[in-house]
C-alpha positions in Angstrom: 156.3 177.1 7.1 157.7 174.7 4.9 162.0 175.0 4.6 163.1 174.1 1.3 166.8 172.2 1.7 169.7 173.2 -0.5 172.2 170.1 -1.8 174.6 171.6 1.1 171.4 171.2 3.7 170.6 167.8 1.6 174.0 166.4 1.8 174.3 167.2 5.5 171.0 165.2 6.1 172.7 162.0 4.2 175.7 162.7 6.9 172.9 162.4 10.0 171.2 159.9 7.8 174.0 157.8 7.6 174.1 156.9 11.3 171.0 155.9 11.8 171.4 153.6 8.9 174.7 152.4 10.3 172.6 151.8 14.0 169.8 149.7 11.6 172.8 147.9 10.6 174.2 147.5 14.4 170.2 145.9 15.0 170.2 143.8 12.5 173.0 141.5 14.1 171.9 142.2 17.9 168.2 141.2 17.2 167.6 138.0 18.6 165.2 136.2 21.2 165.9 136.5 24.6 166.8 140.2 24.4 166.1 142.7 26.6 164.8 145.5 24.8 166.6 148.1 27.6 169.8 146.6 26.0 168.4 148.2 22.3 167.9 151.4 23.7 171.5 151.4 25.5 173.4 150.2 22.5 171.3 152.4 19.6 171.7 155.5 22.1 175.7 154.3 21.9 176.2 153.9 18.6 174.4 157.3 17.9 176.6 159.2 20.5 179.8 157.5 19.6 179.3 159.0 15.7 179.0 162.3 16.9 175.2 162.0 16.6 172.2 163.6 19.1 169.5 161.2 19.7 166.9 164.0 19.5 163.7 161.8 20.6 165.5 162.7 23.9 163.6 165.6 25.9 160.8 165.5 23.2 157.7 166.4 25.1 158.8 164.7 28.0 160.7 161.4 26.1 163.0 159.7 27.9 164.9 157.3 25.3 166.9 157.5 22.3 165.0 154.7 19.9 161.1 154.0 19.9 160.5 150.1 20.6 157.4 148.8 19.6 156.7 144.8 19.8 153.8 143.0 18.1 150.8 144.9 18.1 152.6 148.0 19.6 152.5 150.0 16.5 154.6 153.3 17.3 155.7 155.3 20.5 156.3 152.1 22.7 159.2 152.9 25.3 161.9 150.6 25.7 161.7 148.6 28.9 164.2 146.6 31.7 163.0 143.1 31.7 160.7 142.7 28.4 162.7 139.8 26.3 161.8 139.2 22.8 160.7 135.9 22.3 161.3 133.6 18.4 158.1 134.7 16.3 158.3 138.7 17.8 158.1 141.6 15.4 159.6 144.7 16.8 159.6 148.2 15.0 163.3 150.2 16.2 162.2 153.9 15.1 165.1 157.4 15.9 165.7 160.5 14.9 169.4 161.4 14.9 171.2 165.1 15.0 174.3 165.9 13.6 175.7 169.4 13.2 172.6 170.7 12.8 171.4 168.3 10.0 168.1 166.3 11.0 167.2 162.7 10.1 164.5 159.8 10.6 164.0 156.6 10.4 162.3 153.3 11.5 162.8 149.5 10.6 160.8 146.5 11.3 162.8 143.5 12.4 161.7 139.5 12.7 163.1 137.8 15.8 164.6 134.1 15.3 161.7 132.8 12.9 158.6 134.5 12.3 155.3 132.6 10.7 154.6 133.1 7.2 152.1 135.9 8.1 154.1 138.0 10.0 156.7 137.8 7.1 154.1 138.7 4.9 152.9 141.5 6.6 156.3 143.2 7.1 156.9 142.6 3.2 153.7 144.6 2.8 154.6 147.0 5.0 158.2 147.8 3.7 156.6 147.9 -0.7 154.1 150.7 0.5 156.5 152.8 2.0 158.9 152.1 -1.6 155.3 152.7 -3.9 155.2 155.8 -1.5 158.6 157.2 -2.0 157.9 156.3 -6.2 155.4 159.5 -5.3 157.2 162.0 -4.0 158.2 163.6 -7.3 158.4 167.2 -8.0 154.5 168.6 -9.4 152.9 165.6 -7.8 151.0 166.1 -4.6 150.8 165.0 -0.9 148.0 162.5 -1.8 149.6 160.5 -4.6 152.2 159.5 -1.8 149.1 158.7 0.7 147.0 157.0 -2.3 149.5 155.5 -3.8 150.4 153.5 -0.3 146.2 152.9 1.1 145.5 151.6 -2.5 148.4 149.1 -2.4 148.4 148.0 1.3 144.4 148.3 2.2 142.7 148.0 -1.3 144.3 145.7 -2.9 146.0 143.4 0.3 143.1 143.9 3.0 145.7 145.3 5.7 144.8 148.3 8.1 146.5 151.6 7.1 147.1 153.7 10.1 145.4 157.2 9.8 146.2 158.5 13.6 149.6 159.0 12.8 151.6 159.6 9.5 154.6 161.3 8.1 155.9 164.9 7.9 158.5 167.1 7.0 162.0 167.0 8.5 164.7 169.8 9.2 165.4 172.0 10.6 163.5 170.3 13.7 162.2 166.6 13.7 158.3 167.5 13.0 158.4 170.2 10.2 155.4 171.2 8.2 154.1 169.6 5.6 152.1 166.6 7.1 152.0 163.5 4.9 149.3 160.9 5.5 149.8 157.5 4.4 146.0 157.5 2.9 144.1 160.2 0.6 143.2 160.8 -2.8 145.5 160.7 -5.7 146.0 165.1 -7.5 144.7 166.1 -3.9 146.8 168.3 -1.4 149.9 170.3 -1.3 151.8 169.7 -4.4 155.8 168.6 -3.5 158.3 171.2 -4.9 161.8 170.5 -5.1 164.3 170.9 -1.9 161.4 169.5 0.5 162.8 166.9 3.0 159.8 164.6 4.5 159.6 161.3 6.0 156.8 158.7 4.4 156.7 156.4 7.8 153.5 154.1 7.0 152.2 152.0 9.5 150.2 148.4 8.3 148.1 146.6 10.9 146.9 143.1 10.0 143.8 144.1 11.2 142.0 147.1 11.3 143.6 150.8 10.9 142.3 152.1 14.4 145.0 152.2 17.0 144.7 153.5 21.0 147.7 155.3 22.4 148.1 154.4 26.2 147.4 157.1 28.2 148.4 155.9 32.1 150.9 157.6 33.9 153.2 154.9 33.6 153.7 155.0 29.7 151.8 157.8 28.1 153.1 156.7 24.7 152.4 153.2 23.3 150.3 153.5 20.6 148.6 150.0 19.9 145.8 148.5 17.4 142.5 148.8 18.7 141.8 145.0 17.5 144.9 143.1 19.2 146.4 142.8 15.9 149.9 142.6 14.6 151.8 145.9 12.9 154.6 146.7 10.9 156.3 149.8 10.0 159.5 151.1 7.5 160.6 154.5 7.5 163.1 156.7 5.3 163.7 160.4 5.4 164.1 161.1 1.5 165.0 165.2 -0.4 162.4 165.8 -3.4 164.2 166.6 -6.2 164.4 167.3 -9.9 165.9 164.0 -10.6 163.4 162.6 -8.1 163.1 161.4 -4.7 166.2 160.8 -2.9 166.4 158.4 0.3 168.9 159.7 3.0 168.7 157.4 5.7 169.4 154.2 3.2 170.6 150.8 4.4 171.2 149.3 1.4 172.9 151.3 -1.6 171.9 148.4 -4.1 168.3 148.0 -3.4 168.2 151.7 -3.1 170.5 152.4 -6.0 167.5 154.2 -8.1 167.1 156.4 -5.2 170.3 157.8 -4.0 
């Protein structure tokens, strides 16, 4: 069943929203080489708690940790770890969901560590317009795979990168996976068409290499999702309402860039 929000339900997602923009912020200055990433998870699941927030990833299917920390070619999932340091030239993807009075929101960020090479930059720049040309999509009357098309032709077609199928985006609220799914691929006037008061995440994931990913499966992670080919991965996230003055972004960072959108 798909919940349709009302501006009360929206507004108390920007609220929840808010926080996990504010812990984004937090990152942005914390991020550097030589830190542990156990230190990430201990200061997002902080800042989360100290805002009145619940780090829902917590006791989801068996997760331990508050944030997602993926490094490199981790591309989702990867758990946050006592003694891995992040080295100059890293790419790590931070990725929550945050409670608050009910209210549910999502987001992940993709962060450079000291000075990355001209590639990696590139790739999170990719990364970070498909997720924008997605969010352009998700209009009322438009469908689940203009968002999808919209991203695979940009980021696959027309730069060469890998667009993750395995995993994709979905709705959010009252619970952090809500129906519908929205795939970061498809074709453009196919699939569910977006009515106004949905709340979804468009999360997509770009590989530098191929779009096939393996998910670890010992009993010592069980999570880490990885490319197939060894190759590098970036991801942005926002949790955004559909409405009839168009898509609105509730986990924003950055009320100028996002000023069209909020």
């Amino acid at each position: 069943m798909i919940s349709l929000k009302s501006p009360r339900e929206i507004e108390a997602m920007r609220k929840s929203g808010a926080i996990i923009a504010g812990m984004h912020h937090m990152l942005r200055d914390l991020i550097k080489p030589g830190l542990d990433t156990w230190e990430i998870e201990t200061k997002c699941k902080a800042y989360i708690e100290d805002h009145g927030g619940v780090p829902l990833q917590i006791g989801f299917e068996g997760f331990k940790y508050a944030v997602t920390i993926s490094v490199n070619n981790e591309v989702a999932h990867g758990l946050p770890r006592r003694g891995l340091k992040l080295k100059n030239g890293d790419l790590v993807k931070v990725d929550t969901v945050v409670g608050l009075d009910g209210a549910v929101s999502d987001s992940a960020w993709s962060y450079a560590v000291g000075e990355v090479s001209p590639e990696v930059k590139k790739l999170m720049d990719v990364a970070k317009k498909s997720l924008y040309l997605g969010i352009d999509q998700a209009v009322v009357g438009n469908r689940v795979g203009d968002i999808g098309a919209a991203i695979q032709q940009y980021a696959e077609d027309e730069m060469g990168y890998g667009d993750v199928r395995q995993y994709i985006g979905h709705g959010v609220g009252p619970t952090m996976h809500e129906d519908p799914a929205i795939p970061h691929f498809g074709k453009a006037g196919h699939g569910l068409r977006l009515k106004e008061g949905m709340t979804i995440t468009i999360e997509p994931m770009i590989n530098m290499g191929g779009w096939e990913v393996t998910t670890d499966e010992t009993p010592e992670d069980g999570w880490t999702v990885r490319t197939a080919d060894g190759s590098w991965s970036a991801q942005y996230e926002h949790t955004l309402a559909i409405t009839k003055d168009g898509p609105k972004i509730l986990t924003s960072q950055d009320p100028e860039e996002d000023a069209k959108y909020l």
